[in-house]
C-alpha positions in Angstrom: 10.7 -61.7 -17.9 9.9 -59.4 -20.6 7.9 -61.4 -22.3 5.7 -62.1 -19.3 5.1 -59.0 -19.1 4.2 -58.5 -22.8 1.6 -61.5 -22.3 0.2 -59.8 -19.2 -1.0 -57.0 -21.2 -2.1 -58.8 -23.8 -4.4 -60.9 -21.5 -5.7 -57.3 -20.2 -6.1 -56.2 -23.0 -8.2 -59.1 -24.7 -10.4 -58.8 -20.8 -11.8 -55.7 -22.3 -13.8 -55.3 -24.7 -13.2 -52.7 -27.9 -15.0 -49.6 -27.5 -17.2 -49.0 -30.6 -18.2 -45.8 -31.6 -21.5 -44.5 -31.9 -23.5 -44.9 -35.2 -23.5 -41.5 -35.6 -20.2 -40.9 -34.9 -18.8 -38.9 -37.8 -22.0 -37.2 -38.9 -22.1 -35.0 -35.3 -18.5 -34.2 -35.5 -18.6 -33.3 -39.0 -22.1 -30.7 -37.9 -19.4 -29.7 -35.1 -17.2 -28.7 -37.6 -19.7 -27.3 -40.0 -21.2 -24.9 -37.1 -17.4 -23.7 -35.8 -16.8 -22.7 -39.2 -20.3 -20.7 -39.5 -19.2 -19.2 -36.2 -15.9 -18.1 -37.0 -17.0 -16.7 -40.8 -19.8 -14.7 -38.7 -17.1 -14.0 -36.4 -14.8 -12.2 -39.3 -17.6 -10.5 -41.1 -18.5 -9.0 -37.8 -15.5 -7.8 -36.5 -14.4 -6.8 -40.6 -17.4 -3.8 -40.1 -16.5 -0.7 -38.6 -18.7 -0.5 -35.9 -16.9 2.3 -34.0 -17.9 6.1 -34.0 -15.6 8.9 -33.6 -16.1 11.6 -30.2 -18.7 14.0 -30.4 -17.6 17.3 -32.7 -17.4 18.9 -29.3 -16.2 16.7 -27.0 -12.8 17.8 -25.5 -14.6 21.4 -25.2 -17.6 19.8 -23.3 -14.3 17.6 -21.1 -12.6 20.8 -20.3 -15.5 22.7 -19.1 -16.4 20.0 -16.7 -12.6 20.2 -15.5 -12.5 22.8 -12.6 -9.1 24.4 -12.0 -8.0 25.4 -8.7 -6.0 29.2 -8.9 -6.0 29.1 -5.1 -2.5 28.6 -3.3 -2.6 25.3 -1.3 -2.2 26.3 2.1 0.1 23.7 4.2 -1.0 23.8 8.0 1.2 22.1 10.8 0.1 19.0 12.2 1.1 20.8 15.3 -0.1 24.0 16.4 1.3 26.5 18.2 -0.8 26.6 20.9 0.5 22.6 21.4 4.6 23.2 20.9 3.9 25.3 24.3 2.4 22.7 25.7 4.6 20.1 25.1 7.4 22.6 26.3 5.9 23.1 29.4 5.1 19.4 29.9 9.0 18.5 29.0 9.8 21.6 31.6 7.7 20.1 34.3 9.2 16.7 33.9 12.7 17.6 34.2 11.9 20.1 37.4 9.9 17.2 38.8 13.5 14.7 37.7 15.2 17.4 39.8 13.8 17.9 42.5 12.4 14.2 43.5 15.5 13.4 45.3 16.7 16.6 46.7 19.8 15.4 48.6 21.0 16.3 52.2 24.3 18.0 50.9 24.8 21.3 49.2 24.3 20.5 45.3 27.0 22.1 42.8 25.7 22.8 39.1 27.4 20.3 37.8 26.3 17.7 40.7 22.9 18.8 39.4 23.4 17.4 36.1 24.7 14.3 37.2 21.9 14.2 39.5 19.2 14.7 36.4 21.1 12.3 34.4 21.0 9.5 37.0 17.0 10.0 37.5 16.8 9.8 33.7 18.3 6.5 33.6 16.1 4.7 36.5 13.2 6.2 34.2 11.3 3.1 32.4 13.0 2.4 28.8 9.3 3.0 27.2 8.9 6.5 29.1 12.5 6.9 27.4 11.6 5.7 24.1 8.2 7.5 23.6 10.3 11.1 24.7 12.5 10.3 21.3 9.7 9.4 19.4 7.9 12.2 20.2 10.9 14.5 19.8 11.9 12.7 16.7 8.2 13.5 15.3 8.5 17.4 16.2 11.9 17.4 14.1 10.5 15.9 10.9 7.3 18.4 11.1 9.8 22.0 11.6 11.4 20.5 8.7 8.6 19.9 6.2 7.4 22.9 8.4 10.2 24.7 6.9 10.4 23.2 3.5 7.0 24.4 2.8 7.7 28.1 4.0 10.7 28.1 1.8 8.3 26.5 -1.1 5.2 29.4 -0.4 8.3 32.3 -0.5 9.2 31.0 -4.0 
């Protein structure tokens, strides 16, 4: 079976014909040659010249002077006014006096009934009402502490 195969190929190989080169053949690969090596000795002696200048005598003065310093303080502002805190406080106070009172019941109320009462009202409150109240109040704590981290920063 091996040797079929070995006369397969040879009968392929005897289909087609020989490729002959081109008359030329070794003269345009030997100019190929001939011009990469012009190149690259062009190459060397170009790169062999010291073509690069030094800065200008004045040139870190002329850098400087174009570099503006600040001496001001940087001032930090709140995201969050002052004027806003109190309005978010009343808007949270309004909310829980509204919890409160939505469902006043026909029984005298106790404090503590009170509480339970708010509590209940808090949990029949939609879960994204819930979860945009801890975002929010989540967001005020990390500002009062960069808040205070910056007023500690500005005293030092």
């Amino acid at each position: 079976m091996k040797a079929n195969k070995k006369d397969v190929f040879k009968r392929v190989l005897k289909l087609n014909a020989a490729d002959t080169p081109a008359a030329d053949f070794t003269g345009s690969v030997m100019e190929t040659i001939a011009a990469d090596a012009a190149r690259e000795a062009a190459l060397k002696t170009l790169l062999q010249q010291p073509t690069t200048d030094g800065p200008a005598f004045n040139f870190t003065a002329s850098v400087m002077a174009q570099i503006t310093t600040k001496n001001q303080p940087v001032v930090f502002k709140p995201i969050i006014t002052q004027k806003a805190w109190y309005a978010i406080g009343a808007v949270a106070m309004l909310f829980l006096l509204l919890i409160g009172l939505s469902n006043s019941p026909a029984h005298p109320v106790t404090d503590q009934s009170r509480v339970a009462n708010v509590l209940k009202e808090i949990d029949h409150l939609p879960s994204i009402y819930l979860m945009a109240i801890i975002a929010v109040g989540v967001l005020l704590f990390i500002d009062y502490l960069f808040t205070q981290r910056t007023s500690k920063t500005k005293a030092a």
